[in-house]
C-alpha positions in Angstrom: 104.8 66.5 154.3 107.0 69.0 151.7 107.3 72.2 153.4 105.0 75.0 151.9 105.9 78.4 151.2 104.5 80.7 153.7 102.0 83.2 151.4 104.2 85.9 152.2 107.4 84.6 150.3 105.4 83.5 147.0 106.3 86.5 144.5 105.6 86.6 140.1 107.9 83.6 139.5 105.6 81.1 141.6 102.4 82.6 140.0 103.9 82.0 136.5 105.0 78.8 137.0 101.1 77.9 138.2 100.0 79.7 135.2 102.0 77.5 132.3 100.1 74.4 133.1 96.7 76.4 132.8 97.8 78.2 129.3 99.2 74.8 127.9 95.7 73.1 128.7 93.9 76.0 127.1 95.7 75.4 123.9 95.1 71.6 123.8 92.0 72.2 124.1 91.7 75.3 121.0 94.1 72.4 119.0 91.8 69.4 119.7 88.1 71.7 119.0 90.2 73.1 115.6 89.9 76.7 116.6 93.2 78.0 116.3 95.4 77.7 113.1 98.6 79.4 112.1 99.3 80.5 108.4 102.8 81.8 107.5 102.2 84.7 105.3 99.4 86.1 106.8 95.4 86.2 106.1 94.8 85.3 102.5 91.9 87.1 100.5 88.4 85.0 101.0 85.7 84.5 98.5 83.4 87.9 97.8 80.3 86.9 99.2 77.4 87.4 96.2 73.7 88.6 96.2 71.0 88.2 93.6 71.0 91.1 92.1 67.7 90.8 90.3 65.7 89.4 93.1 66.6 92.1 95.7 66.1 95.2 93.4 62.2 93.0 92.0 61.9 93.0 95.3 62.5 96.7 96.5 60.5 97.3 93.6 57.7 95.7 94.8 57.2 96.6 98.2 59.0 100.6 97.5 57.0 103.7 96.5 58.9 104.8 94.3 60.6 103.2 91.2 63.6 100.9 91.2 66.4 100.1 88.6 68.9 97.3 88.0 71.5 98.4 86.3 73.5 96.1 83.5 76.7 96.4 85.3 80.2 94.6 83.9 80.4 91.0 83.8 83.3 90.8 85.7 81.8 93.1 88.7 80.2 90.9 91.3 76.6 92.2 93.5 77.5 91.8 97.1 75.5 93.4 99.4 72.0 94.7 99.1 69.7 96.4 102.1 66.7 98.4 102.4 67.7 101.5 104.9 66.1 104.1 106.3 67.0 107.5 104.7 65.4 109.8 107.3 61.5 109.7 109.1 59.5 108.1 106.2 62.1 107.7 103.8 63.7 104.6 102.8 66.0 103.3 100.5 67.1 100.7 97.7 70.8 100.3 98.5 73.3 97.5 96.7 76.7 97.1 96.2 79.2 95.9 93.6 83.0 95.0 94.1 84.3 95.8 90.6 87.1 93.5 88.9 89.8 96.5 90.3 88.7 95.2 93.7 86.9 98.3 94.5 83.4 99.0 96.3 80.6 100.8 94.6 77.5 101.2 96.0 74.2 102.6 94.5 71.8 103.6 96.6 67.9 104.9 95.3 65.4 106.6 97.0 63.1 108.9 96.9 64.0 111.6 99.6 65.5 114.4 98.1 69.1 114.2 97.0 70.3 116.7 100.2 68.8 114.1 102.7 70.8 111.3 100.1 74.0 113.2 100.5 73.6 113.3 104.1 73.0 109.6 105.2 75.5 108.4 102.4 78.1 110.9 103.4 77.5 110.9 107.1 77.2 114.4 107.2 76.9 117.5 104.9 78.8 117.9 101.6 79.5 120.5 98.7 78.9 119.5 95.4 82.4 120.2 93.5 81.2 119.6 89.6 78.6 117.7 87.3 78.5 114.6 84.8 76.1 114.4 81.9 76.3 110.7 80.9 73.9 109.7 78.5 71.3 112.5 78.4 71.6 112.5 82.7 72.9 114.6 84.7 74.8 113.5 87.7 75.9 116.6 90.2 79.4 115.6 92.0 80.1 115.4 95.6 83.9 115.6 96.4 86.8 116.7 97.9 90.4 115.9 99.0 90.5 112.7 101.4 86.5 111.4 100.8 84.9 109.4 98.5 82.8 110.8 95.2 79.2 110.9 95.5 77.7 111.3 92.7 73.4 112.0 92.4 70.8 112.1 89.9 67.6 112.9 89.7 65.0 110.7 87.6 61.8 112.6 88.8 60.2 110.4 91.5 63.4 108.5 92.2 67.1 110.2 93.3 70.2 107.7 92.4 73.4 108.1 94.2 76.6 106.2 93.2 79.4 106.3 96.1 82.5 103.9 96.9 86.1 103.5 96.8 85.8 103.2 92.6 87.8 104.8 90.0 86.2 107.5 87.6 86.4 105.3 85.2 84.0 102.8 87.5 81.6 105.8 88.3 81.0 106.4 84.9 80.6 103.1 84.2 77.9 102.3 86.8 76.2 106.1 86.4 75.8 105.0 82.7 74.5 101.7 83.2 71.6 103.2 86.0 70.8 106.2 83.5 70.1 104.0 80.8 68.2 101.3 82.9 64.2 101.4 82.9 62.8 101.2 86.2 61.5 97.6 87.2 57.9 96.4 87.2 56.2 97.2 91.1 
């Protein structure tokens, strides 16, 4: 029989060499069940996931007490989330979002709590509004500031809009024009 270490003498040295043959059996085993890969280079960007557009907001429409509109956005800009949240207590929203052919995120969110509540879930807190926007006949009061994101609001009567996201003006104005000139669905 090989003569054994006494406990006392094993140090870091004999734990690592016991530890190789565990780690190299782990990794045969992430090879063989294919979840591990490496990619030179780093990730690469994946496909945007999409969302019917039309069939979430017929939907909020439907089941919604207040009135819902889907805008005619850009070809080119694809609908990729959409959710129904809870504003505050009774209040719930009609919230969807676009990533525009820039690659940015805009999301419009519409509800009918008032647009301080609006401001408050969207921005996660309280904001100032720093301007205004009259697009089309509507006007939309700006929420801004160095180092957050533009949130812009309009009122329609029954119905606040809010437009928020990473977007350029340019993209703010083009989504605020599309939901100002939109007719609210069918309930």
């Amino acid at each position: 029989m090989a003569d054994k270490k006494p406990r006392i003498l094993q140090n870091n040295k004999d734990m690592a060499w016991s530890l190789i043959p565990l780690l190299l059996a782990c990794l045969v085993i992430a090879a063989v069940a294919g979840q591990c890969s490496l990619r030179v280079g780093g990730p690469s960007q994946g496909e945007v996931p999409r969302v019917d557009l039309g069939a979430s907001l017929q939907a909020d429409a439907a089941a919604l007490p207040f009135p819902v509109r889907q805008p005619q956005i850009p070809e080119s800009w694809i609908p990729n989330s959409a959710s129904r949240p809870t504003v505050t207590g009774d209040k719930v929203a009609s919230m969807v979002g676009f990533i525009t052919d820039k690659g940015n995120f805009l999301g419009l969110t519409q509800s009918d709590a008032t647009e301080d509540q609006l401001v408050e879930f969207v921005a996660k807190g309280s904001r100032t509004a720093t301007g205004s926007e009259n697009l089309g006949g509507t006007n939309w009061v700006v929420y801004g500031g160095d180092g957050v994101e533009s949130i812009w609001v309009a009122d329609f009567g029954r119905t606040h809009a809010v437009v928020t996201g990473s977007g350029t003006s340019d993209e703010f104005v083009t989504l605020a024009t599309a939901v100002s000139s939109a007719r609210p669905l069918a309930s």
